[in-house]
N, C-alpha and C positions, 0 to 999 in steps of 0.2 A: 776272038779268044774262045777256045773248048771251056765248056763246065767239067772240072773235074770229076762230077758225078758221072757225067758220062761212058767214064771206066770204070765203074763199083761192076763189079763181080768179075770183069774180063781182063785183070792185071793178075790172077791166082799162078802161081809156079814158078811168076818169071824170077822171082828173086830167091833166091836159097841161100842163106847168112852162111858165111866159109867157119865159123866160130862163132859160138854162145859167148856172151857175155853177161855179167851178172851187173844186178842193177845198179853196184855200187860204181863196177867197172863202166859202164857207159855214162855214169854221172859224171866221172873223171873225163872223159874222152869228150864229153859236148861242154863242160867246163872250162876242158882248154883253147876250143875254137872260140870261144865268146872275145876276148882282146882280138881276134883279128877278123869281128866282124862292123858290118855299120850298126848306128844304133837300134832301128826295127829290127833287122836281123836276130840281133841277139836277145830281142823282146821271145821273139819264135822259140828260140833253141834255150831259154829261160823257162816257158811253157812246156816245153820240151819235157826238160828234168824235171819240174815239179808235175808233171805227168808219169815219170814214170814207177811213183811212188801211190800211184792209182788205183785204185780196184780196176784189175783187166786192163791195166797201161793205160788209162785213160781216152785221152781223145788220140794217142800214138799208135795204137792198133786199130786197124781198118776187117773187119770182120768178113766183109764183102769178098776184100783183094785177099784174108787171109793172110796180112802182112803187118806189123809192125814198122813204123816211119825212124823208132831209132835201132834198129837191127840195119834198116839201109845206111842213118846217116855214119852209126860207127866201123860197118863196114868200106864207107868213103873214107871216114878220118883214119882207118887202118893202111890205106893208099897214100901215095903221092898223090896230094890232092893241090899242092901250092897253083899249079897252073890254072885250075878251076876256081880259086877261091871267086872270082866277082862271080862266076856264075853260081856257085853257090851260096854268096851272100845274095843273089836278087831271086832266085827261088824261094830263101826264107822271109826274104820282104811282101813278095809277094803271097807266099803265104799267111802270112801276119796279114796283110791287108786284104786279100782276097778270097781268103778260106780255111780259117786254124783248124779244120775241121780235120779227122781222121783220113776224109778221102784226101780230104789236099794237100796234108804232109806225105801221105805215101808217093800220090801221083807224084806231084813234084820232083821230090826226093829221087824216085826209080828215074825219074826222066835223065839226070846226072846221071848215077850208076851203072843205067844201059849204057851211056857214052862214054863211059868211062874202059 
């Protein structure tokens, strides 16, 4: 397995959010994925929202990548996302378990996104 630090500064441009959303609007939007995820999962995307009530979005923006981790995930939940959902509930487990860190919700997060 990569350390997701291994990507701090060279993930910058990939992502460009199609729409701003305001912070009250992506609290709704990762609120309503939480019933349809497992229970760590929704530990992540729990952390999530009470990040982004944060000074500087908390641990959700990735400074390095120049990214925000819920501008990716709302931009996913604005998708047909059904077909992806186990892979996006074992990215957020995995995050929970392996790196709640800034870097490791962005990586992650874009790693979906890109395939999408």
């Amino acid at each position: 397995m990569i350390n997701v630090h291994s990507f701090d500064g060279k993930l910058k441009g990939i992502f460009k959010p199609k729409k701003e959303y305001s912070i009250d609007e992506k609290e709704i939007l990762l609120s309503k994925l939480i019933p349809e995820l497992s229970d760590i999962a929704k530990q992540t995307v729990r952390t999530m929202i009470s990040d982004l009530r944060a000074p500087g979005g908390g641990s959700n923006y990735h400074p390095s990548n120049e990214t925000d981790a819920t501008d990716i995930m709302v931009d996913i939940l604005s998708r047909e996302y059904k077909d992806i959902l186990p892979l996006l509930d074992e990215q957020l487990v995995d995050t929970k378990n392996l790196g709640i860190c800034d870097s490791g919700r962005v990586t992650r997060l874009l790693q979906i996104w890109v395939g999408m």
